[in-house]
PyMOL Python script that loads the backbone (N, CA, C, O; Angstrom):
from pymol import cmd

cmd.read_pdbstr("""\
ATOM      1  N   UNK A   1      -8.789   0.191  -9.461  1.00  0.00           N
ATOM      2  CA  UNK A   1     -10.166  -0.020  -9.851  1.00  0.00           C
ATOM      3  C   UNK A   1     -11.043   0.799  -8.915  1.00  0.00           C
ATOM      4  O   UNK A   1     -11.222   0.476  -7.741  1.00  0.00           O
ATOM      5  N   UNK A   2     -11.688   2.083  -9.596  1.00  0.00           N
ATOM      6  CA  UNK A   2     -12.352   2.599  -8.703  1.00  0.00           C
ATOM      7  C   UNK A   2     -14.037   2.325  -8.206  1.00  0.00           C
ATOM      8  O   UNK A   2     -14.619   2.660  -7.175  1.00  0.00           O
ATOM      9  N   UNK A   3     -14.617   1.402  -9.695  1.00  0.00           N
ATOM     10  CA  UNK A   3     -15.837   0.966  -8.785  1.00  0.00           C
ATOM     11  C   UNK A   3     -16.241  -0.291  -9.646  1.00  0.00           C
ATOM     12  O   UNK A   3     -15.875  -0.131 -10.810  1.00  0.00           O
ATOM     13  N   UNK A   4     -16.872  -1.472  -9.440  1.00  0.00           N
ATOM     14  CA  UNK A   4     -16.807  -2.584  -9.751  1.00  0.00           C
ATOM     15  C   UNK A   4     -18.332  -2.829  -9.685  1.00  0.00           C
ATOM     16  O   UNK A   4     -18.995  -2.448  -8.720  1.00  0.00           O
ATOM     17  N   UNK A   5     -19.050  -3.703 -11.109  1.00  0.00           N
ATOM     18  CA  UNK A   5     -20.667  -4.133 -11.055  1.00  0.00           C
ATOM     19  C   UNK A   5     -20.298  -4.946 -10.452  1.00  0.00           C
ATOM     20  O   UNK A   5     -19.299  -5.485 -10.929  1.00  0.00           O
ATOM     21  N   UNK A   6     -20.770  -5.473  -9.231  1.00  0.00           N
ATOM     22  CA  UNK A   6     -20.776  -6.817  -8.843  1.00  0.00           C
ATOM     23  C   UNK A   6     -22.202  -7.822  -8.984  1.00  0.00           C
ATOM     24  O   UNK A   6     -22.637  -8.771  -8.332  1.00  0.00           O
ATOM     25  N   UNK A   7     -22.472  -7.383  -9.691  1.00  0.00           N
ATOM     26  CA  UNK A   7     -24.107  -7.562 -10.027  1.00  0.00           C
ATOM     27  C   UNK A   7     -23.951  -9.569 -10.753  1.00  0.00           C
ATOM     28  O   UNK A   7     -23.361  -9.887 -11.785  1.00  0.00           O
ATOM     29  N   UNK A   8     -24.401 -10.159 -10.159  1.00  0.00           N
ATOM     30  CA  UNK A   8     -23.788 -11.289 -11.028  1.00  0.00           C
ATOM     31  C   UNK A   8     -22.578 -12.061 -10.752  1.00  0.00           C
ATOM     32  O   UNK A   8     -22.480 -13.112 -11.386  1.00  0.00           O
ATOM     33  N   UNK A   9     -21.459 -11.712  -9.791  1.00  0.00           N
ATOM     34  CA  UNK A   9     -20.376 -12.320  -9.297  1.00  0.00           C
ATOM     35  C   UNK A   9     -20.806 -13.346  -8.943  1.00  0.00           C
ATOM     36  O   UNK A   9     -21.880 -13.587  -8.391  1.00  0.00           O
ATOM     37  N   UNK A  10     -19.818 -14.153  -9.302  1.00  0.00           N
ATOM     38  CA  UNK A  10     -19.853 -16.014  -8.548  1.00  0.00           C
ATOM     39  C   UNK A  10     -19.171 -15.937  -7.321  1.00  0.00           C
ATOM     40  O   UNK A  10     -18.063 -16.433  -7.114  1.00  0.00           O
ATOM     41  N   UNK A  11     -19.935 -15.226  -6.407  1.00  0.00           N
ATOM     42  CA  UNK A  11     -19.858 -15.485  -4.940  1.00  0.00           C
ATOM     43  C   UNK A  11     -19.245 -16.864  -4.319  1.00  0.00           C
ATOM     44  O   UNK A  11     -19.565 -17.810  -5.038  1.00  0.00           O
ATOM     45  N   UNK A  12     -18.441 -17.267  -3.170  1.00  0.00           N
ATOM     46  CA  UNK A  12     -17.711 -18.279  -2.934  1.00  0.00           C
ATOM     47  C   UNK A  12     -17.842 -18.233  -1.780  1.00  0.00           C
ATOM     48  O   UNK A  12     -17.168 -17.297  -1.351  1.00  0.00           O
ATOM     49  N   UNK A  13     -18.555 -18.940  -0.711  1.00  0.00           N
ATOM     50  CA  UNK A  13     -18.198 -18.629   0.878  1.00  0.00           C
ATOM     51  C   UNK A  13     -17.025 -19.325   1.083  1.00  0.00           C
ATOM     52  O   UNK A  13     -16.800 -20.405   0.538  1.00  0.00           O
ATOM     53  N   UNK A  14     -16.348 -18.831   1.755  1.00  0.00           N
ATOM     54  CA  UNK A  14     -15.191 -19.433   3.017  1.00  0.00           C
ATOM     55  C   UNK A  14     -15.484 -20.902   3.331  1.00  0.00           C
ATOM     56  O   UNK A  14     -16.566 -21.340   3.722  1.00  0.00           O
ATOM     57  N   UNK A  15     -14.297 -21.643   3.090  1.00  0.00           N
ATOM     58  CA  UNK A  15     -14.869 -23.396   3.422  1.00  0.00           C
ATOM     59  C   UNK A  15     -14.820 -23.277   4.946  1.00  0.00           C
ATOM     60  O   UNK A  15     -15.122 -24.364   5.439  1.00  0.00           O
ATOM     61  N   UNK A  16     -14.479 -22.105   6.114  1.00  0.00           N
ATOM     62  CA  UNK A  16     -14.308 -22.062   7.092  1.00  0.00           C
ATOM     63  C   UNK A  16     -15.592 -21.611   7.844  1.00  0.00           C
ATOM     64  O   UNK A  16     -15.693 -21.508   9.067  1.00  0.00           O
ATOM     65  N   UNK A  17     -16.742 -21.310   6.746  1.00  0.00           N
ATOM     66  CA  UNK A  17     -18.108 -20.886   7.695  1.00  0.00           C
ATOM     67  C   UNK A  17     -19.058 -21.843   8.070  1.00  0.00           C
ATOM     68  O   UNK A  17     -20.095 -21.631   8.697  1.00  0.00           O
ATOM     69  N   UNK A  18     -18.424 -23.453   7.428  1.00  0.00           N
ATOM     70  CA  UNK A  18     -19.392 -24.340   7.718  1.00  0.00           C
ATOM     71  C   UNK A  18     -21.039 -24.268   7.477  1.00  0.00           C
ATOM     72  O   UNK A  18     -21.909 -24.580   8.290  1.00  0.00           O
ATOM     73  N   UNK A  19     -21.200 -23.801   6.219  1.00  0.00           N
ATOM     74  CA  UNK A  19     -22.506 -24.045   5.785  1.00  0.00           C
ATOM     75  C   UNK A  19     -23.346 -22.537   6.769  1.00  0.00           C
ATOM     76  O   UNK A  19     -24.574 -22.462   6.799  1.00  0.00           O
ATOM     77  N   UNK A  20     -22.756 -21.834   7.244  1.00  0.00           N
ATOM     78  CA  UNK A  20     -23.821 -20.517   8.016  1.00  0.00           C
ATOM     79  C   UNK A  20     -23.737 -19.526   6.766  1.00  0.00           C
ATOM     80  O   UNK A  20     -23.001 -19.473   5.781  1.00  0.00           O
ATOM     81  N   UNK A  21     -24.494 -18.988   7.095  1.00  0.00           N
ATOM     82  CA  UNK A  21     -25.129 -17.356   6.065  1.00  0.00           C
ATOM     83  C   UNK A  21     -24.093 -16.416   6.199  1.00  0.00           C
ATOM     84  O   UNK A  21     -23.698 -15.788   5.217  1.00  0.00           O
ATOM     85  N   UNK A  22     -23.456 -16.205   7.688  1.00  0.00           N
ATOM     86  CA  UNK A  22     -22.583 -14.875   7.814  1.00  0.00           C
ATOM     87  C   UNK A  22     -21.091 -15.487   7.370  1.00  0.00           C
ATOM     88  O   UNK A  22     -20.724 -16.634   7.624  1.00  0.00           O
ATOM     89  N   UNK A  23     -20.557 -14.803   6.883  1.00  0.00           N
ATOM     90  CA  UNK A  23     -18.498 -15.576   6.451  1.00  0.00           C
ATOM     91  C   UNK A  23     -18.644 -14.309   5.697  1.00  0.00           C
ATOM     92  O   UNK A  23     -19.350 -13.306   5.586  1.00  0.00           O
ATOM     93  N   UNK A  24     -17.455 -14.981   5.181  1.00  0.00           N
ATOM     94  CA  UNK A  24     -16.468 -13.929   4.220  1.00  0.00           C
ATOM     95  C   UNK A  24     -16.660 -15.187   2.992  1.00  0.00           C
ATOM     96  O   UNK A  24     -16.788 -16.402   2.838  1.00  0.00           O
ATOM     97  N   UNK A  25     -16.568 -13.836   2.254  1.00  0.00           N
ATOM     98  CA  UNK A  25     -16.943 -14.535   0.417  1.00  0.00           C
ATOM     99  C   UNK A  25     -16.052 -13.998  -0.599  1.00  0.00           C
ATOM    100  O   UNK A  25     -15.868 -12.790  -0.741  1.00  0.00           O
ATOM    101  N   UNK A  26     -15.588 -14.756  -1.192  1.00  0.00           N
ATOM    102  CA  UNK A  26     -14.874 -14.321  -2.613  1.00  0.00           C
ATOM    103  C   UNK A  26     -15.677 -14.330  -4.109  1.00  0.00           C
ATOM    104  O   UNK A  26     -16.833 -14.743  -4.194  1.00  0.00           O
ATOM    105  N   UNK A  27     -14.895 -13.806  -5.314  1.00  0.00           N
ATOM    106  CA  UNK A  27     -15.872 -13.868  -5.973  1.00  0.00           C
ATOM    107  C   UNK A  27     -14.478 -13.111  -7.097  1.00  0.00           C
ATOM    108  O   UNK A  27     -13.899 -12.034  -6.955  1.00  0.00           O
ATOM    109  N   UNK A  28     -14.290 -14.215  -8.214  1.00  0.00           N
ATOM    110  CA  UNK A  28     -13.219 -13.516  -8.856  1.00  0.00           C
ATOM    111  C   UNK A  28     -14.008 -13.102 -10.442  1.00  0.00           C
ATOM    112  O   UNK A  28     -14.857 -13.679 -11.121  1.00  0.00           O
ATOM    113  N   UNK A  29     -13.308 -11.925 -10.586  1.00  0.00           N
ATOM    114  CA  UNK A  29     -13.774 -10.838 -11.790  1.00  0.00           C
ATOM    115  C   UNK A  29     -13.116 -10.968 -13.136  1.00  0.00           C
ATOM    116  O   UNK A  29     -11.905 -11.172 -13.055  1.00  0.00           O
ATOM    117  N   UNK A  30     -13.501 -10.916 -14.089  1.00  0.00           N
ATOM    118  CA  UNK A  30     -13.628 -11.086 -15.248  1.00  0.00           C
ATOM    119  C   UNK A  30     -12.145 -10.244 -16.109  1.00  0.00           C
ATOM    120  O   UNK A  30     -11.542 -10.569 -17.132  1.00  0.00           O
ATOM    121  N   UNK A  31     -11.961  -9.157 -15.223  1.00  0.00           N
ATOM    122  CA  UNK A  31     -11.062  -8.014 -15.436  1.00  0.00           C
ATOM    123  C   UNK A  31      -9.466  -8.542 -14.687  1.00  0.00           C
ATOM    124  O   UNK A  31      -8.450  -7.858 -14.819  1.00  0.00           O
ATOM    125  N   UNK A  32      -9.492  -9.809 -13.936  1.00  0.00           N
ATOM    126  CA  UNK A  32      -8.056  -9.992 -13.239  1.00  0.00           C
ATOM    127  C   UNK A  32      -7.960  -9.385 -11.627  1.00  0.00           C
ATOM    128  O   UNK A  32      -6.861  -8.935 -11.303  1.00  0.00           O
ATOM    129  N   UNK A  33      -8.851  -9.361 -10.804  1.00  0.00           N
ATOM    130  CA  UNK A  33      -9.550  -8.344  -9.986  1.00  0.00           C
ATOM    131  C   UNK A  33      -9.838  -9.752  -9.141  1.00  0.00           C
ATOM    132  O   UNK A  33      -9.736 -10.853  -9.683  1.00  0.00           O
ATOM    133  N   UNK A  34     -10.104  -9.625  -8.138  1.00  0.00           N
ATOM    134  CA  UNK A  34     -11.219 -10.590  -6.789  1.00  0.00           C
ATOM    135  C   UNK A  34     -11.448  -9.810  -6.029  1.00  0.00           C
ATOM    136  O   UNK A  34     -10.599  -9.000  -5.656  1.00  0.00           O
ATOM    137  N   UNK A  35     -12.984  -9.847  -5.473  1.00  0.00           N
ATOM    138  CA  UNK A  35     -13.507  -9.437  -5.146  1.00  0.00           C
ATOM    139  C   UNK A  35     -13.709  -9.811  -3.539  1.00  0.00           C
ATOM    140  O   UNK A  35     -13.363 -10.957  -3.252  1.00  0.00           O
ATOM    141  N   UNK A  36     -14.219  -8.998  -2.462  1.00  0.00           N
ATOM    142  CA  UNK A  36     -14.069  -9.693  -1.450  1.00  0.00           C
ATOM    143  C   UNK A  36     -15.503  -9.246  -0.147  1.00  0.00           C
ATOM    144  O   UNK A  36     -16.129  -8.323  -0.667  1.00  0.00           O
ATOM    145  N   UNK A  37     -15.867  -9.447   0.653  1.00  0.00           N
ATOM    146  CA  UNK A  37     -17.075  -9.177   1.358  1.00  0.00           C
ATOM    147  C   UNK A  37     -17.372 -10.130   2.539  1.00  0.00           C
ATOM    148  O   UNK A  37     -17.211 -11.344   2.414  1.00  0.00           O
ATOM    149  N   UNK A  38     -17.859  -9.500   3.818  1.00  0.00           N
ATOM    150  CA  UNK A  38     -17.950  -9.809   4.968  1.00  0.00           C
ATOM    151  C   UNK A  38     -19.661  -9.772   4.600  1.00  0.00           C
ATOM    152  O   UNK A  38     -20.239  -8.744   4.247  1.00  0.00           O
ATOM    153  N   UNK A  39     -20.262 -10.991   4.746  1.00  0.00           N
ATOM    154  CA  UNK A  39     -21.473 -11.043   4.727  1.00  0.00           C
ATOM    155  C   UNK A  39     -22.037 -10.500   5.997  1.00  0.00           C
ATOM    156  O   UNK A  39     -23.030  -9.779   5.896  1.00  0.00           O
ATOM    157  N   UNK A  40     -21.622 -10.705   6.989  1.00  0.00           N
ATOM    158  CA  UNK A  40     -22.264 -10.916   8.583  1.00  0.00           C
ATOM    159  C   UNK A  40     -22.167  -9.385   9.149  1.00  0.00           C
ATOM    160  O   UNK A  40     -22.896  -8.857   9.989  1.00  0.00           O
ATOM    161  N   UNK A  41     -20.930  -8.763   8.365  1.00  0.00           N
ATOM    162  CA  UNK A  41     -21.420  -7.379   8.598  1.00  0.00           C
ATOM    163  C   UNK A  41     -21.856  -6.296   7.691  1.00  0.00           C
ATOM    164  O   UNK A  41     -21.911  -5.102   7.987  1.00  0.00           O
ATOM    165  N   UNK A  42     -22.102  -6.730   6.777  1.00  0.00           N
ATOM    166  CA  UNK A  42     -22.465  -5.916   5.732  1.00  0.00           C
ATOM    167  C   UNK A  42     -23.328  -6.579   4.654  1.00  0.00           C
ATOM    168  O   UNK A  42     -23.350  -5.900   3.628  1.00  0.00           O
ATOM    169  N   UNK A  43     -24.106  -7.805   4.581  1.00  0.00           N
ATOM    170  CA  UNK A  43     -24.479  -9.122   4.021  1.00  0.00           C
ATOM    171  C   UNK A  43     -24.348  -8.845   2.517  1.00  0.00           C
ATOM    172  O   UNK A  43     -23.673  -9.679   1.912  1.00  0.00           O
ATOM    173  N   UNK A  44     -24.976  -7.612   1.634  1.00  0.00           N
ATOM    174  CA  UNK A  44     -25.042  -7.791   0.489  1.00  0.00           C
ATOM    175  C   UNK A  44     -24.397  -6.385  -0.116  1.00  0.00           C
ATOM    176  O   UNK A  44     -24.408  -6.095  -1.312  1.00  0.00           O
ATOM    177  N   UNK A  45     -23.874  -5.627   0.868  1.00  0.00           N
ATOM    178  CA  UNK A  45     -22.808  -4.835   0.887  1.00  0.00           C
ATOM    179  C   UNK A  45     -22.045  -4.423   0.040  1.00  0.00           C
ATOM    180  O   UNK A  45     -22.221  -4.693  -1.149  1.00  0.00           O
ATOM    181  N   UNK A  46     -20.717  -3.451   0.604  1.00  0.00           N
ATOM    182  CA  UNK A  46     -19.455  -3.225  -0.048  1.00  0.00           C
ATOM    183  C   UNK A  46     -18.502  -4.090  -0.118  1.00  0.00           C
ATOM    184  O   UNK A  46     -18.492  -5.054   0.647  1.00  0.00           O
ATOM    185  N   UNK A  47     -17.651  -3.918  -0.939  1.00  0.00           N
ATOM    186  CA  UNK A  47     -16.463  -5.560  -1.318  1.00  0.00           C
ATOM    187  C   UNK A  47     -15.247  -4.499  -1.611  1.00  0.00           C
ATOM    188  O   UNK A  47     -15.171  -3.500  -2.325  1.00  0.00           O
ATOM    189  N   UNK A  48     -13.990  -5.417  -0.412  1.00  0.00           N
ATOM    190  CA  UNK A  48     -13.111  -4.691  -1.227  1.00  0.00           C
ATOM    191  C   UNK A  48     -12.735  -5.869  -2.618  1.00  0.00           C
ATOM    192  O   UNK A  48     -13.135  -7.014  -2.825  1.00  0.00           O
ATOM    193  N   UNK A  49     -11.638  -4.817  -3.518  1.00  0.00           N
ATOM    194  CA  UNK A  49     -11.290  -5.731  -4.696  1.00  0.00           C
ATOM    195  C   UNK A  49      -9.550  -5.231  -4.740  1.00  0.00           C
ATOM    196  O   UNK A  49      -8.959  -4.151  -4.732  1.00  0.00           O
ATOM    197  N   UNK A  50      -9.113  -6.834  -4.794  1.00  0.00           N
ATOM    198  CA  UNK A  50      -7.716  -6.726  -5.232  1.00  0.00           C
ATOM    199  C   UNK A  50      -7.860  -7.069  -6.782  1.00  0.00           C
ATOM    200  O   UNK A  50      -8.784  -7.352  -7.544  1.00  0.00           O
ATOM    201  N   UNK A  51      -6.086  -6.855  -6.886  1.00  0.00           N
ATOM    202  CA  UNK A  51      -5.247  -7.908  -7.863  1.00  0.00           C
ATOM    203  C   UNK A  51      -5.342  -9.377  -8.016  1.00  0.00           C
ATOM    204  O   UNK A  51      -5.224  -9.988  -6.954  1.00  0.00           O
ATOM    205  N   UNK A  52      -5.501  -9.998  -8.937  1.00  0.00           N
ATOM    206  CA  UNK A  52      -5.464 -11.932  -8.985  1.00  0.00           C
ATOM    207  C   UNK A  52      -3.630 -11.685  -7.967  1.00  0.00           C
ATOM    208  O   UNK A  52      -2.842 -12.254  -7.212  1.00  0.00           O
ATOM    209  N   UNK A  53      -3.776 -10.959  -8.397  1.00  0.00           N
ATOM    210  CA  UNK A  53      -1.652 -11.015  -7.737  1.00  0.00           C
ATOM    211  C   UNK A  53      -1.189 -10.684  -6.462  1.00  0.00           C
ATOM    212  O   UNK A  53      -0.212 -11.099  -5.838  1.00  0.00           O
ATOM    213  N   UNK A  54      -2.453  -9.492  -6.044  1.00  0.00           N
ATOM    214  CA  UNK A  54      -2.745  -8.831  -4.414  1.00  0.00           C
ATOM    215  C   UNK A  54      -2.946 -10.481  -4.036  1.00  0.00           C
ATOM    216  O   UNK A  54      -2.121 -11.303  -3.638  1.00  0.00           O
ATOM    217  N   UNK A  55      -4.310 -10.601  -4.316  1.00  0.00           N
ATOM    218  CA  UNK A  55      -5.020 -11.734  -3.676  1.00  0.00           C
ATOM    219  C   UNK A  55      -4.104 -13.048  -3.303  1.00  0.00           C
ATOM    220  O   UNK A  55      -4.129 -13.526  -2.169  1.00  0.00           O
ATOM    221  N   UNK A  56      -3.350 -13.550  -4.287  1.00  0.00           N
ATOM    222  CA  UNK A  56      -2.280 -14.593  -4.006  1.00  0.00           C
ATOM    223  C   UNK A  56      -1.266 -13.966  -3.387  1.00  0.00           C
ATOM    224  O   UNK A  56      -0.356 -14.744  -3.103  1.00  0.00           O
ATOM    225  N   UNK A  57      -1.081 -12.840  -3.069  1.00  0.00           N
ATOM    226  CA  UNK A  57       0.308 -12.863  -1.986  1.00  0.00           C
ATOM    227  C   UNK A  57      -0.405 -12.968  -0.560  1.00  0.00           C
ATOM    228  O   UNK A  57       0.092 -13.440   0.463  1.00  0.00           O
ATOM    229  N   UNK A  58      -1.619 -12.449  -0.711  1.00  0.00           N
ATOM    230  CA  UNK A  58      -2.489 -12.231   0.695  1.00  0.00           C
ATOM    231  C   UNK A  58      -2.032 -13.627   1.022  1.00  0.00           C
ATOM    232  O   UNK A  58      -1.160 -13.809   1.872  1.00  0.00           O
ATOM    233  N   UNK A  59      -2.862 -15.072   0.066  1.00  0.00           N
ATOM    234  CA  UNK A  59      -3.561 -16.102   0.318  1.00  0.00           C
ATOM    235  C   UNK A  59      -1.662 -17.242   1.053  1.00  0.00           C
ATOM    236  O   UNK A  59      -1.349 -18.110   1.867  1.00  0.00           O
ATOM    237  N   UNK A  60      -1.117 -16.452   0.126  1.00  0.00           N
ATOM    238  CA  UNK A  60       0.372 -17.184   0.834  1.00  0.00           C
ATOM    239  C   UNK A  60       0.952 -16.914   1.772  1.00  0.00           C
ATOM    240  O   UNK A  60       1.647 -17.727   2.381  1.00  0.00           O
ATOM    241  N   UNK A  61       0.750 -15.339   2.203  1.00  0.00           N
ATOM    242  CA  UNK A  61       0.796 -15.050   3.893  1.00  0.00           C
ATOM    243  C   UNK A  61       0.072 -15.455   4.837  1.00  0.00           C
ATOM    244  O   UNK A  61       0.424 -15.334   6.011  1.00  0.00           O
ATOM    245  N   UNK A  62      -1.252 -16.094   4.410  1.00  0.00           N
ATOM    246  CA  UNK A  62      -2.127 -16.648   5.511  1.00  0.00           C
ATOM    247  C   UNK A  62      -1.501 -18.151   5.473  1.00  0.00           C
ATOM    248  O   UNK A  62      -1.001 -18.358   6.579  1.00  0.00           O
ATOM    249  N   UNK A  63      -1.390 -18.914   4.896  1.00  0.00           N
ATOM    250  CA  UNK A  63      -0.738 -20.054   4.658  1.00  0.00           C
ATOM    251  C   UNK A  63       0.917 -20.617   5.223  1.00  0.00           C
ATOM    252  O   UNK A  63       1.179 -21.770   5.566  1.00  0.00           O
ATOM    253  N   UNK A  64       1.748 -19.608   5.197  1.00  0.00           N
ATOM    254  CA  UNK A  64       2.897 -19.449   5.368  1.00  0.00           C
ATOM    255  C   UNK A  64       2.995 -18.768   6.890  1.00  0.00           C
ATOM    256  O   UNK A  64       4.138 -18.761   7.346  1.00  0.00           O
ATOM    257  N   UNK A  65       2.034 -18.238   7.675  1.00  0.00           N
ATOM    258  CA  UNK A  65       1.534 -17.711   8.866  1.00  0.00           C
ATOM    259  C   UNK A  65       2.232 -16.164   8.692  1.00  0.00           C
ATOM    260  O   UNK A  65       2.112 -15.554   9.754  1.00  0.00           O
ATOM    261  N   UNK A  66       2.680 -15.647   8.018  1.00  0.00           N
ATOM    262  CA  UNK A  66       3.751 -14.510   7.673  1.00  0.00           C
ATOM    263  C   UNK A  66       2.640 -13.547   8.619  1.00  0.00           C
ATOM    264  O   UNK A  66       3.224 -13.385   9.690  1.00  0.00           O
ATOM    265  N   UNK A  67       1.707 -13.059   8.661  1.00  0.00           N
ATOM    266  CA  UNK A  67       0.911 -12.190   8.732  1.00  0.00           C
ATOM    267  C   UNK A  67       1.161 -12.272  10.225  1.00  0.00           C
ATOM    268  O   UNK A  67       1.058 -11.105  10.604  1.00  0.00           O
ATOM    269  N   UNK A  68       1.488 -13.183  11.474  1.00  0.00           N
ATOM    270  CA  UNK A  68       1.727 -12.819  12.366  1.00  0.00           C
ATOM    271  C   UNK A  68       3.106 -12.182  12.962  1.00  0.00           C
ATOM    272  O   UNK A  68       3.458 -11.855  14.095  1.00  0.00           O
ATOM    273  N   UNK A  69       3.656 -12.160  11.818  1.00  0.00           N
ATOM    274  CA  UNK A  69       5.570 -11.634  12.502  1.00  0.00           C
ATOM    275  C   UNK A  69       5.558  -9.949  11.842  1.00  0.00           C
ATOM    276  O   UNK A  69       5.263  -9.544  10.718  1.00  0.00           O
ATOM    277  N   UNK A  70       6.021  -9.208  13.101  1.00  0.00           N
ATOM    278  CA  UNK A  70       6.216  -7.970  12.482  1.00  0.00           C
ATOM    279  C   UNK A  70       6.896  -7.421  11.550  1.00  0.00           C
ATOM    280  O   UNK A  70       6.760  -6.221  11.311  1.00  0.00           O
TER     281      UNK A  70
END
""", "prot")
cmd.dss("prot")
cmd.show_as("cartoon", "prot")
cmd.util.cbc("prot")
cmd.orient("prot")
């Protein structure tokens, strides 16, 4: 996917920002796609965008702690 309207995405903050303005936000796309964005450094910014399929292997390596073993 080389460029994405995000004009309208159902934005999602992180249940980990505790109610602040800056986090990380999701926002899944219509096309099978999620969308992704660092508010705090870029607030209304660039997003990267996976796969619904990227995104769930990400979300099971953070879960499964995989992401810290080389």
């Amino acid at each position: 996917m080389d460029r994405a309207d995000l004009t309208g995405a159902p934005w999602r903050k992180s249940s980990y920002s505790n109610g602040q303005a800056e986090c990380v936000e999701v926002a899944p796309l219509a096309d099978r796609h999620v969308a992704t964005r660092d508010t705090k450094a870029h607030g209304h910014g660039p997003a990267l965008i996976f796969t619904t399929h990227q995104w769930q292997t990400f979300q099971a390596g953070v879960r499964d702690c995989a992401l810290d073993q080389p």
